[in-house]
N, CA, C and O atoms as a GROMACS GRO file, in nm:
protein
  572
    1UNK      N    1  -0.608  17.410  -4.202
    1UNK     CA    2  -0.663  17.479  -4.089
    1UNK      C    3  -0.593  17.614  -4.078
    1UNK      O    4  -0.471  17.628  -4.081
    2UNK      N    5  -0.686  17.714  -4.065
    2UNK     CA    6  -0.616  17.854  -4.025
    2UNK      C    7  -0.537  17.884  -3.923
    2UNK      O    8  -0.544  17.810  -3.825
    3UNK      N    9  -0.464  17.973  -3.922
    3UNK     CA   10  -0.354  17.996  -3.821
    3UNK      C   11  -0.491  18.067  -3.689
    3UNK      O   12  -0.606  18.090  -3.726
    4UNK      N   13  -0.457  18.084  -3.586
    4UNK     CA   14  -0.526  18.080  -3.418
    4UNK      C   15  -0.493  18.264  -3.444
    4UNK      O   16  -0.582  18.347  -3.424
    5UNK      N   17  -0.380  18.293  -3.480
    5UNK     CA   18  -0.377  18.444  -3.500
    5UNK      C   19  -0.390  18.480  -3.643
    5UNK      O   20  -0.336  18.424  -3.738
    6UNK      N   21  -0.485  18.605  -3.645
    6UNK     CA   22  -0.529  18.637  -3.765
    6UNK      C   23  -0.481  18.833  -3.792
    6UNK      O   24  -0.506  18.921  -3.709
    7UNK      N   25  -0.416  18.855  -3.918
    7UNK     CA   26  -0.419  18.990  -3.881
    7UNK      C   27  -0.513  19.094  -3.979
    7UNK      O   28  -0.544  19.058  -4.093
    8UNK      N   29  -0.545  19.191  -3.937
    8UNK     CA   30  -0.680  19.250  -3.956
    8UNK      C   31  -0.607  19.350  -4.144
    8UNK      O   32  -0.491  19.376  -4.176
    9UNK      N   33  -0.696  19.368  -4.196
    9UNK     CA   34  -0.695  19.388  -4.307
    9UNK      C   35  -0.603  19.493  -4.309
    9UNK      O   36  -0.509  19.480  -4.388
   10UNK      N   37  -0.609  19.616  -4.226
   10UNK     CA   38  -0.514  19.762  -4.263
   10UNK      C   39  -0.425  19.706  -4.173
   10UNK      O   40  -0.399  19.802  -4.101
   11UNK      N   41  -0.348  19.591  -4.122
   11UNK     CA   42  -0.255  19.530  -4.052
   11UNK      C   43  -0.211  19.610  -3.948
   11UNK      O   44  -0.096  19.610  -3.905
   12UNK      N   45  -0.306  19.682  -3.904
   12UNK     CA   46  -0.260  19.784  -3.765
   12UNK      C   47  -0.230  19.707  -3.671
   12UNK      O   48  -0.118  19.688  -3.625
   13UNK      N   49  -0.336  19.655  -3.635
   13UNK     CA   50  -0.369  19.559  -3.505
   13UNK      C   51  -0.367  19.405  -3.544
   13UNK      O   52  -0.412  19.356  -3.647
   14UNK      N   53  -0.306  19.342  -3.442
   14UNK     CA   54  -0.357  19.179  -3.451
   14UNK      C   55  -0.443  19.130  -3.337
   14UNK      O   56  -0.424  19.145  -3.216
   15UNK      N   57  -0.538  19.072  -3.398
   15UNK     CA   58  -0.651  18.996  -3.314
   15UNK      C   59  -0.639  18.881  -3.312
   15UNK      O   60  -0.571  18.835  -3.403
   16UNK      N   61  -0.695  18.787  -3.214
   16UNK     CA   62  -0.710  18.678  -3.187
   16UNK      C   63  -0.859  18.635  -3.229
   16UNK      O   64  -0.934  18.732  -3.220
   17UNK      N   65  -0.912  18.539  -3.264
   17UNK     CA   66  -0.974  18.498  -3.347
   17UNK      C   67  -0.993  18.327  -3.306
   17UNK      O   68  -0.906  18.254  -3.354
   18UNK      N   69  -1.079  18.273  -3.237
   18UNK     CA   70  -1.044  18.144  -3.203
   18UNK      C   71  -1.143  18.080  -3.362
   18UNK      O   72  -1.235  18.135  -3.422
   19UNK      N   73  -1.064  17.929  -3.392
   19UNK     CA   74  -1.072  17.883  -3.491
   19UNK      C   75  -1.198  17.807  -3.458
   19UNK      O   76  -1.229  17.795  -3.339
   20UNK      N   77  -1.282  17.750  -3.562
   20UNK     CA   78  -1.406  17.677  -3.516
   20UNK      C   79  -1.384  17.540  -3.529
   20UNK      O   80  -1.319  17.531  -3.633
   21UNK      N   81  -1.397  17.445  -3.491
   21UNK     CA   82  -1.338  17.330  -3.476
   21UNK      C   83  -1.468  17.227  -3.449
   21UNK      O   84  -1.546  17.271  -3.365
   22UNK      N   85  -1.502  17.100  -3.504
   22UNK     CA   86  -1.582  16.989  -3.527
   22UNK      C   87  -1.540  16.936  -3.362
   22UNK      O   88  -1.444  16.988  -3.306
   23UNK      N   89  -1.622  16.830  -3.294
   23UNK     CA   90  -1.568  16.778  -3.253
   23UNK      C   91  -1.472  16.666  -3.259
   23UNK      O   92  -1.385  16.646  -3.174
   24UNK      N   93  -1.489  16.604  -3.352
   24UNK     CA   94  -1.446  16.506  -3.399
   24UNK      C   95  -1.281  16.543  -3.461
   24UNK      O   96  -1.199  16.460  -3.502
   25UNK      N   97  -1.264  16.690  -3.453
   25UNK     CA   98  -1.120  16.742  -3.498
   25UNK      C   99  -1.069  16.774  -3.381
   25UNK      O  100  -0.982  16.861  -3.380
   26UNK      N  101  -1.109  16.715  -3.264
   26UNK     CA  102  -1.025  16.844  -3.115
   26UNK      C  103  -0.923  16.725  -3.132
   26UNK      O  104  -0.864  16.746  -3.238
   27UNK      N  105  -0.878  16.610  -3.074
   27UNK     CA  106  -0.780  16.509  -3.111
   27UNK      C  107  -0.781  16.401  -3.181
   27UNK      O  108  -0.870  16.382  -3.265
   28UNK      N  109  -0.700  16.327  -3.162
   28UNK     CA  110  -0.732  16.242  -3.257
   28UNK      C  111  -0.765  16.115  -3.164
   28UNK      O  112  -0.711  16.007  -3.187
   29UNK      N  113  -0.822  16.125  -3.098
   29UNK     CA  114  -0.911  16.005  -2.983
   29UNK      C  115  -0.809  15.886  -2.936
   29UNK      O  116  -0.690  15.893  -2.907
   30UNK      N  117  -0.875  15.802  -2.938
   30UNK     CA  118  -0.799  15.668  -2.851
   30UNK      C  119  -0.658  15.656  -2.919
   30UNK      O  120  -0.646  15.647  -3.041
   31UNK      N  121  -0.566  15.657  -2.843
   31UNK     CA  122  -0.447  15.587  -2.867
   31UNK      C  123  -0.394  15.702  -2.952
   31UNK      O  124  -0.298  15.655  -3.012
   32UNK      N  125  -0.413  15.854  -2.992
   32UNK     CA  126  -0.362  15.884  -3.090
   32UNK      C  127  -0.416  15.872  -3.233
   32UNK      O  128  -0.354  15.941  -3.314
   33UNK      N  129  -0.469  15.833  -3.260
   33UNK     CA  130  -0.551  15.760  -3.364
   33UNK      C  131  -0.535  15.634  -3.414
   33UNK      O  132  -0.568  15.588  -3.524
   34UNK      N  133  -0.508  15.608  -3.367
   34UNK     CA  134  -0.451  15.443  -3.367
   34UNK      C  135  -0.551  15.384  -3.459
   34UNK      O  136  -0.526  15.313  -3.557
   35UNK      N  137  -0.635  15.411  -3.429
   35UNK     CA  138  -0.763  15.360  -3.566
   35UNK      C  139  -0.737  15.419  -3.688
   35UNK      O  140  -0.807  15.373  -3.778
   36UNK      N  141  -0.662  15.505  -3.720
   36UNK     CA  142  -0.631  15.538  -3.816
   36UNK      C  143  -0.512  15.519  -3.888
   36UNK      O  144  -0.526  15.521  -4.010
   37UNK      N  145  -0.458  15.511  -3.867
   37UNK     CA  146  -0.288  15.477  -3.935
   37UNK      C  147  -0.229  15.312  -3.881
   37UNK      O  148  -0.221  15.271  -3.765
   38UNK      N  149  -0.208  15.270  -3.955
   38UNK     CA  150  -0.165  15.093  -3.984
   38UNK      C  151  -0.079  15.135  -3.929
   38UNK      O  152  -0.095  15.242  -3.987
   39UNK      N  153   0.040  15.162  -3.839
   39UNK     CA  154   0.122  15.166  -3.762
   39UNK      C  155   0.100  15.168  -3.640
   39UNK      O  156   0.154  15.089  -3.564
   40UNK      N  157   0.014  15.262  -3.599
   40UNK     CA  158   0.014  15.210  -3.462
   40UNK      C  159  -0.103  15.130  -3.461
   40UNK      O  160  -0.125  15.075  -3.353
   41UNK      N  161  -0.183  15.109  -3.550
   41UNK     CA  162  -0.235  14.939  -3.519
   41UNK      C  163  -0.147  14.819  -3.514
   41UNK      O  164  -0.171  14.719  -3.447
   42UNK      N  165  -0.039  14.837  -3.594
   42UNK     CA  166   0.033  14.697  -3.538
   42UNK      C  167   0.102  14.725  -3.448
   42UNK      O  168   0.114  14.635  -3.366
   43UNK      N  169   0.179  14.859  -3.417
   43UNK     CA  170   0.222  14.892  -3.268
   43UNK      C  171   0.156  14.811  -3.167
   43UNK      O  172   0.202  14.713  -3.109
   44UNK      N  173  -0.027  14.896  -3.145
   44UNK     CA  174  -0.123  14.813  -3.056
   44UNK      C  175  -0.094  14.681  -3.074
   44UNK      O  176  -0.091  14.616  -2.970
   45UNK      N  177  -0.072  14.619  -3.180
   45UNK     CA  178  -0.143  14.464  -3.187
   45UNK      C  179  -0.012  14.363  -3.098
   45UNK      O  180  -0.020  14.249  -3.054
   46UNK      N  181   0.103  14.461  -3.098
   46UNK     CA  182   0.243  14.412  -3.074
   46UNK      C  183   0.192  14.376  -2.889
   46UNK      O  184   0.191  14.276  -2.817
   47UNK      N  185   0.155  14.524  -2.874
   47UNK     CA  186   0.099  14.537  -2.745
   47UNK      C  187   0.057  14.437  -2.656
   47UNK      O  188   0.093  14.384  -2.551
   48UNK      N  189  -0.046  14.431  -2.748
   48UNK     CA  190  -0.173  14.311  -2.710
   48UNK      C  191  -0.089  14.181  -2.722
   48UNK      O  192  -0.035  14.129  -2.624
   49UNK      N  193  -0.084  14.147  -2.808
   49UNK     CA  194   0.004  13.999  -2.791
   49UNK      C  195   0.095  14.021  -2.648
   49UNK      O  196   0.057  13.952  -2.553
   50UNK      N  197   0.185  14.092  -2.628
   50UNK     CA  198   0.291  14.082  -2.526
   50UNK      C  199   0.178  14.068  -2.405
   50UNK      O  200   0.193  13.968  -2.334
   51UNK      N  201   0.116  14.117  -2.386
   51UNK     CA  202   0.025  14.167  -2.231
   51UNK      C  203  -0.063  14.010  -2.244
   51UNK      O  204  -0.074  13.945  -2.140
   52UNK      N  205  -0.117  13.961  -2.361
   52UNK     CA  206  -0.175  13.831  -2.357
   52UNK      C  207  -0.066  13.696  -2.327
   52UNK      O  208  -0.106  13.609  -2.250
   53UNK      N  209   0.001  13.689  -2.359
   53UNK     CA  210   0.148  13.601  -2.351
   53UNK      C  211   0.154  13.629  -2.236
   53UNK      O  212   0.096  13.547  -2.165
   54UNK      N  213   0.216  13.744  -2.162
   54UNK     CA  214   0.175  13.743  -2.009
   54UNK      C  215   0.135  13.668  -1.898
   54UNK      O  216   0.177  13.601  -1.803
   55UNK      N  217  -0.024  13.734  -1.986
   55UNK     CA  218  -0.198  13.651  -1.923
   55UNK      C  219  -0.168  13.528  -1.911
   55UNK      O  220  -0.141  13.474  -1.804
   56UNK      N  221  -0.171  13.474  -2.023
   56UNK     CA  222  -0.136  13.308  -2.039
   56UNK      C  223  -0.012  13.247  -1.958
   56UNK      O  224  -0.024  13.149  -1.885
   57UNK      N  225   0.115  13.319  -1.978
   57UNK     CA  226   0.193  13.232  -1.892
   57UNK      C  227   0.253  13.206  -1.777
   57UNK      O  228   0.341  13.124  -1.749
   58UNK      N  229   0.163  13.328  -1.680
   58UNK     CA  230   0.192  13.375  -1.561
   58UNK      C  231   0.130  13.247  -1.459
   58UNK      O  232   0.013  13.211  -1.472
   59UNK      N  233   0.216  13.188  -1.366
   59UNK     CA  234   0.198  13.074  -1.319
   59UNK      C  235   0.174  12.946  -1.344
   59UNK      O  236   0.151  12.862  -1.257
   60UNK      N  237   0.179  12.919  -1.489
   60UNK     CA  238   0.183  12.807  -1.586
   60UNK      C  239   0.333  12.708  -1.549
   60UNK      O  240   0.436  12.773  -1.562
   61UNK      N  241   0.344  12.610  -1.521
   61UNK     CA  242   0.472  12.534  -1.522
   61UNK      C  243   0.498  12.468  -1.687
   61UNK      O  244   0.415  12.439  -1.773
   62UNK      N  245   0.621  12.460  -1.687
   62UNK     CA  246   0.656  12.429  -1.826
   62UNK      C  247   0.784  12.495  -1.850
   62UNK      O  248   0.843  12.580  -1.784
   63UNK      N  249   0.819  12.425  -1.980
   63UNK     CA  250   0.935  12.521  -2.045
   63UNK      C  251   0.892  12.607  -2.123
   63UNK      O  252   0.906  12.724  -2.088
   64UNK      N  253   0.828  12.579  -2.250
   64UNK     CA  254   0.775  12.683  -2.274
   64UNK      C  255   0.702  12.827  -2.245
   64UNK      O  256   0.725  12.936  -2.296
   65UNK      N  257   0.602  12.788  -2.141
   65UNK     CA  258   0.542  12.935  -2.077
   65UNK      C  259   0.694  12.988  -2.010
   65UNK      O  260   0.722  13.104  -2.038
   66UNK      N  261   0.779  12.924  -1.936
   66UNK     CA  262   0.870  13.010  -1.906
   66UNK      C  263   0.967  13.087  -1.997
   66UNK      O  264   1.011  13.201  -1.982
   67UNK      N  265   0.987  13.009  -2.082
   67UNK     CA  266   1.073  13.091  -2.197
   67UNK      C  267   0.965  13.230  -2.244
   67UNK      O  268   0.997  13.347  -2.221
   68UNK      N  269   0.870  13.200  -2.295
   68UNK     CA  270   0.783  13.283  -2.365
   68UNK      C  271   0.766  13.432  -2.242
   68UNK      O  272   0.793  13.546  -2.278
   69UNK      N  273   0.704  13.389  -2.065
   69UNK     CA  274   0.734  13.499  -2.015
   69UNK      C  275   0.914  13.570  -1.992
   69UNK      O  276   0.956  13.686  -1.986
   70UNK      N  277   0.977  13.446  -1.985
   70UNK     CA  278   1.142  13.596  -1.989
   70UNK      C  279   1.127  13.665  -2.109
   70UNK      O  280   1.181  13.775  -2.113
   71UNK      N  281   1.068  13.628  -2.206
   71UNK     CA  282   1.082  13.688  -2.366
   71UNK      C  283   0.988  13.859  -2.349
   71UNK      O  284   1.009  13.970  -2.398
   72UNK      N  285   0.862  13.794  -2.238
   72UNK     CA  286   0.802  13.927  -2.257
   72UNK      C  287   0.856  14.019  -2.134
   72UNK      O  288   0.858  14.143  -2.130
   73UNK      N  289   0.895  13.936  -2.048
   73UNK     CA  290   0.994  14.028  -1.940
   73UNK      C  291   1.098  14.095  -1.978
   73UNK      O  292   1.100  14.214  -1.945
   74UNK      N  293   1.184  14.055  -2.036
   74UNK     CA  294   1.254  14.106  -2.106
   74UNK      C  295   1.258  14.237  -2.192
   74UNK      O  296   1.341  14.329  -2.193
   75UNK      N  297   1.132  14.216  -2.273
   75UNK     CA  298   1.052  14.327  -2.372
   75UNK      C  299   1.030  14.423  -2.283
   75UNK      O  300   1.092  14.527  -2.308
   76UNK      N  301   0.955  14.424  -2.175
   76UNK     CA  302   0.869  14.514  -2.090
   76UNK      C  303   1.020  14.592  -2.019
   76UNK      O  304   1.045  14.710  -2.044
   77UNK      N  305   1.090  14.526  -1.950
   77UNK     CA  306   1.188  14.599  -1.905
   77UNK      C  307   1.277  14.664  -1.964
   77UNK      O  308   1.346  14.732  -1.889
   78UNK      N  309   1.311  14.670  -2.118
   78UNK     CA  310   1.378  14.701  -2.143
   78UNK      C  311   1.355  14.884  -2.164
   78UNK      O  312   1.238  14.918  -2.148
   79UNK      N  313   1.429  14.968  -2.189
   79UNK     CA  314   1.410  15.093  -2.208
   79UNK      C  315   1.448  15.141  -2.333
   79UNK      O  316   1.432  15.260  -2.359
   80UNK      N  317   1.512  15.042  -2.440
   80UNK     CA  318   1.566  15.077  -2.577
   80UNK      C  319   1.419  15.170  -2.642
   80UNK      O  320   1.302  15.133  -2.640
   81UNK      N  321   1.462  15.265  -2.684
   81UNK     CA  322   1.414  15.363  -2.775
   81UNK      C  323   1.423  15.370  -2.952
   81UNK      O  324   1.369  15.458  -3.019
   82UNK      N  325   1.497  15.264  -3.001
   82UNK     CA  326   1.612  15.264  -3.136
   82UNK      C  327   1.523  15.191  -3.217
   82UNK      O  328   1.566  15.189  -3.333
   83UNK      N  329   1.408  15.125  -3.203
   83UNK     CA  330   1.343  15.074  -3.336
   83UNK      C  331   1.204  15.062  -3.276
   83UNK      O  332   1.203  15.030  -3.157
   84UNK      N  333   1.106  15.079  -3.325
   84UNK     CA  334   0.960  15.145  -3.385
   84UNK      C  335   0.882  15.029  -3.311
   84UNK      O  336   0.764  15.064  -3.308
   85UNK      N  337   0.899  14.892  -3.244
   85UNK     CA  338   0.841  14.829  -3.177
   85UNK      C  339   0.903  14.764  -3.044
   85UNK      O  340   0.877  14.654  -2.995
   86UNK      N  341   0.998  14.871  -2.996
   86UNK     CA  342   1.088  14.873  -2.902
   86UNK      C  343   0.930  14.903  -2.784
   86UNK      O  344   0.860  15.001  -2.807
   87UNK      N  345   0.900  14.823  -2.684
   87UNK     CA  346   0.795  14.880  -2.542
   87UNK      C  347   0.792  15.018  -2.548
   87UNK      O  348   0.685  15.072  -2.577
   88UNK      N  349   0.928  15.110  -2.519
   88UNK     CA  350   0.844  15.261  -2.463
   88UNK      C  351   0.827  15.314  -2.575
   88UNK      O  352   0.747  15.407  -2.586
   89UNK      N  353   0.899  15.267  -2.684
   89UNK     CA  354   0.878  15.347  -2.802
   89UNK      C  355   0.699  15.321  -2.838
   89UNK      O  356   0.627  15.420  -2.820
   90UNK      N  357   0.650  15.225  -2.874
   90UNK     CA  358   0.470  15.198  -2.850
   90UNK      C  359   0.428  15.277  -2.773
   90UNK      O  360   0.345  15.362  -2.803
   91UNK      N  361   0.476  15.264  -2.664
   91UNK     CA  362   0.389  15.327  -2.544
   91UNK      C  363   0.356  15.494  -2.561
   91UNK      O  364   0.246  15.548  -2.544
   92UNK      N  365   0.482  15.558  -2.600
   92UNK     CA  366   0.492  15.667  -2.613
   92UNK      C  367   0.432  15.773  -2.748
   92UNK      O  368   0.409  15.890  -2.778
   93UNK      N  369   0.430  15.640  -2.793
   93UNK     CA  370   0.351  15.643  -2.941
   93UNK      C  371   0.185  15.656  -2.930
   93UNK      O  372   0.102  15.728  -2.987
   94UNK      N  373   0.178  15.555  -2.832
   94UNK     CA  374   0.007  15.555  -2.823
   94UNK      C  375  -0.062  15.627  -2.696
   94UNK      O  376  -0.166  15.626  -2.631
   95UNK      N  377   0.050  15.683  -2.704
   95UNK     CA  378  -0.006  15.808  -2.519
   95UNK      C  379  -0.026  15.745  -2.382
   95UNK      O  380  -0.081  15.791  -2.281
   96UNK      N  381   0.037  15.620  -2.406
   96UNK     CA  382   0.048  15.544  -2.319
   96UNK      C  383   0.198  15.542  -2.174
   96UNK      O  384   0.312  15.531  -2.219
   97UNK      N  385   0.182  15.554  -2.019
   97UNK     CA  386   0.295  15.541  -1.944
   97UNK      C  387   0.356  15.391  -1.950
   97UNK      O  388   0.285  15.304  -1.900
   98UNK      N  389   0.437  15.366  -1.985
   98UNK     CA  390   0.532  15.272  -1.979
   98UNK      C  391   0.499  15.209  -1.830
   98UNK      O  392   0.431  15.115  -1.788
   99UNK      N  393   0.570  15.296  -1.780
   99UNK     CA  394   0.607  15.268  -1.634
   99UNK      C  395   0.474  15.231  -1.536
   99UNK      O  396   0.488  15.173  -1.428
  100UNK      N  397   0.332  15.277  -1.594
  100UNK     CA  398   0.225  15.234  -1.518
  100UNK      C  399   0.204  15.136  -1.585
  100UNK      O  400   0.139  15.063  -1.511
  101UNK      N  401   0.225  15.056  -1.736
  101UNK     CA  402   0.154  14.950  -1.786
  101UNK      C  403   0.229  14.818  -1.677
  101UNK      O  404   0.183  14.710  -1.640
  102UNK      N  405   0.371  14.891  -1.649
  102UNK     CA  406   0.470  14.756  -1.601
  102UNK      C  407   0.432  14.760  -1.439
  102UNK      O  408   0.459  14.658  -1.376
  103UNK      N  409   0.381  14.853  -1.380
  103UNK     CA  410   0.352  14.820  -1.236
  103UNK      C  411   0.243  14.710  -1.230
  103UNK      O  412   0.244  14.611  -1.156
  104UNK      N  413   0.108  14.760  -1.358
  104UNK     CA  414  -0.007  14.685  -1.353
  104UNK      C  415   0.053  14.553  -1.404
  104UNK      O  416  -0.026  14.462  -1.381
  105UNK      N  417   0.148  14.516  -1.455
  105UNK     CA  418   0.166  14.369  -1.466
  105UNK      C  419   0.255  14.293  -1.382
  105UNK      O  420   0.273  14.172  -1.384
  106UNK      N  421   0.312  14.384  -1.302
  106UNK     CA  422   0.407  14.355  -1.180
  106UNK      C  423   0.271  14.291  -1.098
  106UNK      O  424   0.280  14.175  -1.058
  107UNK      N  425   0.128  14.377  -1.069
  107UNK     CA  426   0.060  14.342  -1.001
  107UNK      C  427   0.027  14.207  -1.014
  107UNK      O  428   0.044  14.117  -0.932
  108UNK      N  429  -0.041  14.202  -1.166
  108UNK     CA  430  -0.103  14.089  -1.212
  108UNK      C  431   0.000  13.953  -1.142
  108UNK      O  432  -0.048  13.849  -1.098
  109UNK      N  433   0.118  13.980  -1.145
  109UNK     CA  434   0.206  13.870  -1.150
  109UNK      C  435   0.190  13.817  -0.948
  109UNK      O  436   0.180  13.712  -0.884
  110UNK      N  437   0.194  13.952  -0.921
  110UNK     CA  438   0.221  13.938  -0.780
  110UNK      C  439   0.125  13.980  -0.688
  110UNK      O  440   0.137  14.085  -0.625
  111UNK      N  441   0.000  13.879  -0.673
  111UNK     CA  442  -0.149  13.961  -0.640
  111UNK      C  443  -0.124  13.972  -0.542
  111UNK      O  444  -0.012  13.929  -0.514
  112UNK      N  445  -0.214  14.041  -0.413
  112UNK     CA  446  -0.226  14.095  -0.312
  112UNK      C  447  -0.322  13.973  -0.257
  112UNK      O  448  -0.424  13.924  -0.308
  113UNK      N  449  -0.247  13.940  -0.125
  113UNK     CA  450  -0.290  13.792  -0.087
  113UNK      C  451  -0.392  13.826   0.065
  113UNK      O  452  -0.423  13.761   0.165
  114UNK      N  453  -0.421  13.981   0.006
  114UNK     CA  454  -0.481  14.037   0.166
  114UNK      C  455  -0.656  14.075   0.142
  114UNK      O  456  -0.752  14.094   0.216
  115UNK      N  457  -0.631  14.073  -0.002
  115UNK     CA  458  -0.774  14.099  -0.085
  115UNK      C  459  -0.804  13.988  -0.069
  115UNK      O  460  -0.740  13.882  -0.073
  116UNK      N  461  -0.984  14.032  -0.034
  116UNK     CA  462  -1.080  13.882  -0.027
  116UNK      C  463  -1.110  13.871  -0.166
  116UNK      O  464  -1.122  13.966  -0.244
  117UNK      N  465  -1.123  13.743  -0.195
  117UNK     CA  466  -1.159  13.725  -0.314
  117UNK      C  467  -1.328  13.682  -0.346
  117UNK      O  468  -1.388  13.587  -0.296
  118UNK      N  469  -1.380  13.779  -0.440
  118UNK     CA  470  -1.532  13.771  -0.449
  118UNK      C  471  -1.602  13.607  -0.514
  118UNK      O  472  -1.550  13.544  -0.606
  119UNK      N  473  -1.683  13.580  -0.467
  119UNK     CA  474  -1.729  13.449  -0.541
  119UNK      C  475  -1.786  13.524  -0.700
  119UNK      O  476  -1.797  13.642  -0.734
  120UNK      N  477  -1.809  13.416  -0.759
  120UNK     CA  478  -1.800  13.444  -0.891
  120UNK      C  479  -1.943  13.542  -0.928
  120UNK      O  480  -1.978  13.593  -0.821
  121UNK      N  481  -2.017  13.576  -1.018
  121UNK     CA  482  -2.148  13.644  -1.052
  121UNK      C  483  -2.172  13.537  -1.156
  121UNK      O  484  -2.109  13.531  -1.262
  122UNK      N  485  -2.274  13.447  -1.117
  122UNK     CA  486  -2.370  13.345  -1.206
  122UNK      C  487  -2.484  13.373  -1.240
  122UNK      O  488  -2.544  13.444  -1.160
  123UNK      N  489  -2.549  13.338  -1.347
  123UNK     CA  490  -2.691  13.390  -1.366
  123UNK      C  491  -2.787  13.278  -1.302
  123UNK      O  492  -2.759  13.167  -1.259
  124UNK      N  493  -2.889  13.333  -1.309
  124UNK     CA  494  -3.038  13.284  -1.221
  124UNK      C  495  -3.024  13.107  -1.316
  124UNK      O  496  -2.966  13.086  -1.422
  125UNK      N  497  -3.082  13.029  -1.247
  125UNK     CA  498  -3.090  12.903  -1.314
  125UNK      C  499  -3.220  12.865  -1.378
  125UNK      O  500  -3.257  12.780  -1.459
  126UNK      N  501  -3.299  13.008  -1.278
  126UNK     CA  502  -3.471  12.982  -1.290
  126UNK      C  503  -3.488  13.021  -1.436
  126UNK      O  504  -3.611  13.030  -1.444
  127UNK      N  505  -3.460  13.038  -1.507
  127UNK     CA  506  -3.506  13.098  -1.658
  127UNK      C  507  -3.524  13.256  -1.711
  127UNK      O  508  -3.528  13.314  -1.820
  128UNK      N  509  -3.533  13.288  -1.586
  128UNK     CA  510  -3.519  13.435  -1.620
  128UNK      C  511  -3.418  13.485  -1.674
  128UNK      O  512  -3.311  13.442  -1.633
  129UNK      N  513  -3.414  13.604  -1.798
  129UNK     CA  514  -3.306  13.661  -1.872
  129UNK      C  515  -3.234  13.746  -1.803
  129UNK      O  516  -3.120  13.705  -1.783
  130UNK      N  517  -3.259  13.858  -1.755
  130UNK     CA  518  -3.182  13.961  -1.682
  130UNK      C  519  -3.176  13.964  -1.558
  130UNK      O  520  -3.182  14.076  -1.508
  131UNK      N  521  -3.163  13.854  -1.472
  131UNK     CA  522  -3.130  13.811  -1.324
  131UNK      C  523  -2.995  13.771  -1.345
  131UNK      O  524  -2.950  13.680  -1.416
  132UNK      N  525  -2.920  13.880  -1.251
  132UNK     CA  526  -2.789  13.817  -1.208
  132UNK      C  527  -2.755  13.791  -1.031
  132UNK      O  528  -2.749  13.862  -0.930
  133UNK      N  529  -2.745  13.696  -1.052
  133UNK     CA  530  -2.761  13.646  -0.872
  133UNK      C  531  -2.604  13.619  -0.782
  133UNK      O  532  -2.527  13.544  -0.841
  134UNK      N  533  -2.551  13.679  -0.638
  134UNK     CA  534  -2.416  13.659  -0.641
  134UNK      C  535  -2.446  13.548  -0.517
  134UNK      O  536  -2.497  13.587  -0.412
  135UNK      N  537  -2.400  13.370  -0.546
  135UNK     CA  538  -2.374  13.270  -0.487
  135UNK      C  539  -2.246  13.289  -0.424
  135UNK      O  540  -2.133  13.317  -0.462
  136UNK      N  541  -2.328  13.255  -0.267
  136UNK     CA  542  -2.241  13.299  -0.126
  136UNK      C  543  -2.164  13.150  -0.092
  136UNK      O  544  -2.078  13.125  -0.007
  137UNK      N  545  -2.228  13.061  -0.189
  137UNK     CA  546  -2.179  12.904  -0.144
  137UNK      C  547  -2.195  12.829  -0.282
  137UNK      O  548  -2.247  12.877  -0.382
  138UNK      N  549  -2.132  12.681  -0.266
  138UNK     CA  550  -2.129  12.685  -0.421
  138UNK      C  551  -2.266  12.666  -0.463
  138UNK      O  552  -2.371  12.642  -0.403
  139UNK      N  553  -2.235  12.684  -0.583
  139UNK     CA  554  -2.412  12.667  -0.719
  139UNK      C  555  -2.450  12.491  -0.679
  139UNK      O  556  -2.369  12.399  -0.664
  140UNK      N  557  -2.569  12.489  -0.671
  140UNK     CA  558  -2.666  12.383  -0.633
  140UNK      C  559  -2.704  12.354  -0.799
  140UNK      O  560  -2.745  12.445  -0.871
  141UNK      N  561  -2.676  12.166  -0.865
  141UNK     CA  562  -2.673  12.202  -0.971
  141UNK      C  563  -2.892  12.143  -0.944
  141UNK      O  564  -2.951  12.085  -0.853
  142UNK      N  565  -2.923  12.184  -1.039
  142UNK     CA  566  -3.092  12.151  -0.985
  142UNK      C  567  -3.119  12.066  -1.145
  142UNK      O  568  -3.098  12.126  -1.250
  143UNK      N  569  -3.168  11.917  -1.142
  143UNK     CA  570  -3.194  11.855  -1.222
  143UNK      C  571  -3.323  11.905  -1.356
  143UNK      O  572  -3.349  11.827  -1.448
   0.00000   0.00000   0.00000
């Protein structure tokens, strides 16, 4: 790619010259390109596992789910920077805030007991394909 400043042939003057650019060249999209380079796909994938482990063992009784969440508590809180699948190091990697991924799982952990909670969205029973109907009481099962 050409340099953004260009200088003019009898080098008197320098002009500016904006470069022409694809769209598909302005960044490199989600995550950095994460679709592109096997590193931060397994970065992501590190990701994903920790935030699913989470999912799964957040209010689960057991020994296991508890070991497995201090393991990802642990991960999430920590601030080490020193090896390549260290939390902020990912995060920072994939243009991602650290510090907002850990509030949103602070949330997850600790819901808000002031929010009504919506009944579920079930589909029509009548046969119709693209009816989605929201049951105010439970589903009537109909023989």
């Amino acid at each position: 790619m050409e340099s953004v400043l260009r200088v003019a042939d009898d080098r008197s003057e320098a002009e500016l010259q904006p470069d022409i650019l694809l769209p598909c060249q302005l960044g490199d999209g989600l995550f950095g390109g994460a679709r592109l380079q096997p590193e931060k796909r397994l970065q992501l994938a590190v990701l994903e596992d920790a935030i699913l482990t989470f999912e799964r063992s957040v209010g689960v009784d057991g020994a296991r789910p508890r070991r497995l969440l201090a393991e990802v508590d642990a991960w999430l809180a920590s601030d080490a920077t020193d090896w390549p699948f260290a939390f902020v190091t990912i995060c920072h990697t994939l243009n991602i805030d650290p510090d907002y991924v850990r509030a949103g799982l602070r949330r997850r952990r600790h819901p808000d007991v002031t929010t009504k909670r919506r009944p579920p969205l079930r589909r029509d029973a009548n046969g119709t394909r693209h009816q989605v109907v929201l049951y105010l009481t439970a589903p009537r099962r109909i023989a």
